[in-house]
C-alpha positions in Angstrom: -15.2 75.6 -10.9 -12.6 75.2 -8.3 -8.9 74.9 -8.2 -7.2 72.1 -6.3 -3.4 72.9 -6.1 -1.3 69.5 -6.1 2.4 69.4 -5.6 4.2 66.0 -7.3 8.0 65.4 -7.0 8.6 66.9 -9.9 5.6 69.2 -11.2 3.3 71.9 -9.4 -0.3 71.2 -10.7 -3.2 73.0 -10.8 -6.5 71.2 -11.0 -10.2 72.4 -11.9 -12.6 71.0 -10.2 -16.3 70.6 -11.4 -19.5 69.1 -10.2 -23.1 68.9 -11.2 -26.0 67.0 -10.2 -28.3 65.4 -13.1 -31.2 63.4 -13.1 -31.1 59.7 -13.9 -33.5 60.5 -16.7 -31.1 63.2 -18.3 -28.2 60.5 -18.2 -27.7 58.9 -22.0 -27.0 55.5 -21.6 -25.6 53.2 -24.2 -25.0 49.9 -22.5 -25.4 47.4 -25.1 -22.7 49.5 -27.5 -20.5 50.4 -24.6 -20.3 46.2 -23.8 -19.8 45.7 -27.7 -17.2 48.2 -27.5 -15.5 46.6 -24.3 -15.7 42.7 -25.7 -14.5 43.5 -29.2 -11.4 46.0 -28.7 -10.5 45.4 -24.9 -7.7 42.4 -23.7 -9.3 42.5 -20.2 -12.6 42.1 -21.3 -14.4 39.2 -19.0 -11.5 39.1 -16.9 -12.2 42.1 -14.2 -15.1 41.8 -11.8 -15.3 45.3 -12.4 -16.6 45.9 -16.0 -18.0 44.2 -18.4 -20.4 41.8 -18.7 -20.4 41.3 -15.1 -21.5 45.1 -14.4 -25.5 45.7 -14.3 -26.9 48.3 -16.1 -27.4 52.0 -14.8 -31.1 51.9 -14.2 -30.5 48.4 -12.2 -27.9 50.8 -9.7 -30.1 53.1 -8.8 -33.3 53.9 -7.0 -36.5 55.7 -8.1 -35.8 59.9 -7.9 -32.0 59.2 -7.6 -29.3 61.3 -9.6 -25.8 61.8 -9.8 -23.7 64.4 -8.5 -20.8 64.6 -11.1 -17.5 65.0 -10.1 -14.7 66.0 -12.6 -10.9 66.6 -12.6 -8.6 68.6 -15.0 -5.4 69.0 -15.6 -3.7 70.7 -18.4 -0.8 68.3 -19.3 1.6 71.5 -20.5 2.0 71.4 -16.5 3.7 68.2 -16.2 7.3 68.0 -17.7 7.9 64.8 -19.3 7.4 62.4 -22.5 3.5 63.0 -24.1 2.9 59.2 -22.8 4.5 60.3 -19.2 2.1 63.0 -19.2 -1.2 61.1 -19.6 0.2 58.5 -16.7 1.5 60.9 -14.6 -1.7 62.9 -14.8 -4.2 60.0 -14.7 -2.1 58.7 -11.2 -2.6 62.3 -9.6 -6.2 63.0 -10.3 -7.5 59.3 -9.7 -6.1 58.8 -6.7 -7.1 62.1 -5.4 -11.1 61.6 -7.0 -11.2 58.2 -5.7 -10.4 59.3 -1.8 -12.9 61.8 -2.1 -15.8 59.5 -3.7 -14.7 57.0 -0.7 -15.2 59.9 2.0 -18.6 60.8 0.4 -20.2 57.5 0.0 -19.5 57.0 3.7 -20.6 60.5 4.5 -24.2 60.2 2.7 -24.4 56.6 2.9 -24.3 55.3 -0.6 -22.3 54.1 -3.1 -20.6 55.9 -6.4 -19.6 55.4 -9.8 -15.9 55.4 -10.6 -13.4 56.5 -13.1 -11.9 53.6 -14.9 -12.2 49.5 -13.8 -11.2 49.2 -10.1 -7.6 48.5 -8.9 -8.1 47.4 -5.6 -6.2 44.2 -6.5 -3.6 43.5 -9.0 -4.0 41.1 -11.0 -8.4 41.4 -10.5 -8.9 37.9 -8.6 -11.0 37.4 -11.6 -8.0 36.5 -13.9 -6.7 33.8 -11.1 -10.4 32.2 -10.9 -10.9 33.4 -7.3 -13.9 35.3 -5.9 -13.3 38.9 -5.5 -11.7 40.2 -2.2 -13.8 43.8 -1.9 -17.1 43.1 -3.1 -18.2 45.4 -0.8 -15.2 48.2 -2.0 -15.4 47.1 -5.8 -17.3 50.0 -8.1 -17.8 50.0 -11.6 -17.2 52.8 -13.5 -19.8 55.3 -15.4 -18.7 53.9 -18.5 -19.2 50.3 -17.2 -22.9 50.5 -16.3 -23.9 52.1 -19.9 -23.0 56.0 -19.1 -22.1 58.3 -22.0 -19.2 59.9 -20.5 -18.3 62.4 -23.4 -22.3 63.4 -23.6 -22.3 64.0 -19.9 -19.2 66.1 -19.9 -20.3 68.4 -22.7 -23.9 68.6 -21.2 -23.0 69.3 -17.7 -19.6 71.0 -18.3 -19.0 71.6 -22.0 -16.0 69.9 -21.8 -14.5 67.5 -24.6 -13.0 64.3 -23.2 -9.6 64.0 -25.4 -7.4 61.1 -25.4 -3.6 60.1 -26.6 -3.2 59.1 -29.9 -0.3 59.1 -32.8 2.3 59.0 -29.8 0.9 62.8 -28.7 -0.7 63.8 -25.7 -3.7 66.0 -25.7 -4.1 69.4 -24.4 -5.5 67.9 -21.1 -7.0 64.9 -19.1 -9.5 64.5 -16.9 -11.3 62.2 -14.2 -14.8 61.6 -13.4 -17.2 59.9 -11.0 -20.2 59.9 -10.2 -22.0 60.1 -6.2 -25.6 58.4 -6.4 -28.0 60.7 -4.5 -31.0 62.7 -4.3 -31.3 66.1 -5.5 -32.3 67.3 -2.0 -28.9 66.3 -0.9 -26.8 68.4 -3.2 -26.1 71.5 -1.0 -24.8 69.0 1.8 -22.6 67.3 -0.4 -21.1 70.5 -1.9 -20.5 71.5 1.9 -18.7 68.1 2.6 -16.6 68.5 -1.0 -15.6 71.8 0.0 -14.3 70.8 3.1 -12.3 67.9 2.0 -10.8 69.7 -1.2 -8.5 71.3 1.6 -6.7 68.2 2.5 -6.5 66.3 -0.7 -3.4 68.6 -2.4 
């Protein structure tokens, strides 16, 4: 675990930092529930290019011996003084754009693509919703969850950490981030050398 020091206009954070690399075949994927999940309870479902059901499967994203070096951000919320619903915003705002620079510098560094955290916001409204075709394609990723990944059972496997969430108007003890870097395990000790390096200029 590392610490990643962040300073907002109004909090000072401290964030822990883990990674992991896992094999594709270690990942539990539950794409067929997660798209269930996504049609029946979700107001943007169909209308992000994104997430579902225009997202392929996991096993469709990546090659033969691939992983994914896990990437995860926490922050405990009893940092950041606000409302409980501030909290969870405020939190989610700091650590995803921070995760999401660093996925971007690593997918260029190693020449591949990664899984994000949450549908993509490149564009606001998704063109999707206006019946245009999307303006990244080539920027656009779909998150873990999106392609069928089991974030809580990779979180607890890799980390043995409990994703919590907000509910009855309280916000949890803390929240995190995670992506996932496609790769091979041969690659790992690179990739912990590049993350090392650019943990120093993301606070």
């Amino acid at each position: 675990m590392q610490l990643l020091e962040v300073k907002t206009k109004n909090n000072a954070l401290k964030i822990e930092i883990y990674s992991r690399f896992i094999k594709k075949e270690e990942i539990l994927i539950k794409k067929e529930i997660f798209n269930q999940m996504c049609e029946g309870g979700c107001i943007n479902y169909g209308k992000k290019y994104s997430c579902p059901p225009f997202v392929l499967n996991f096993n469709s994203t990546i090659k033969e011996n691939q992983g994914l070096y896990i990437i995860l951000f926490k922050v405990d919320l009893n940092q950041i003084k606000s409302t409980e619903y501030n909290k969870i915003r405020i939190a989610n705002v700091v650590l995803k754009s921070r995760i999401l620079k660093l996925m971007r510098y690593l997918e260029d560094k190693f020449n591949t693509t990664f899984l994000s955290s949450g549908a993509c916001n490149l564009c606001k409204p998704c063109k999707l919703k206006l019946d245009l075709p999307c303006k990244y394609p080539l920027k656009r990723r779909p998150s873990l969850e999106a392609v069928g990944i089991d974030c809580n059972n990779l979180c607890e496997k890799l980390f043995n950490i409990k994703l919590l969430w907000y509910k009855n108007k309280k916000a949890p003890e803390y929240s995190c981030v995670l992506c996932g870097l496609i790769c091979y395990e041969k690659e790992i000790k690179n990739i912990e050398i590049e993350l090392n390096k650019k943990l120093s200029i993301l606070n």
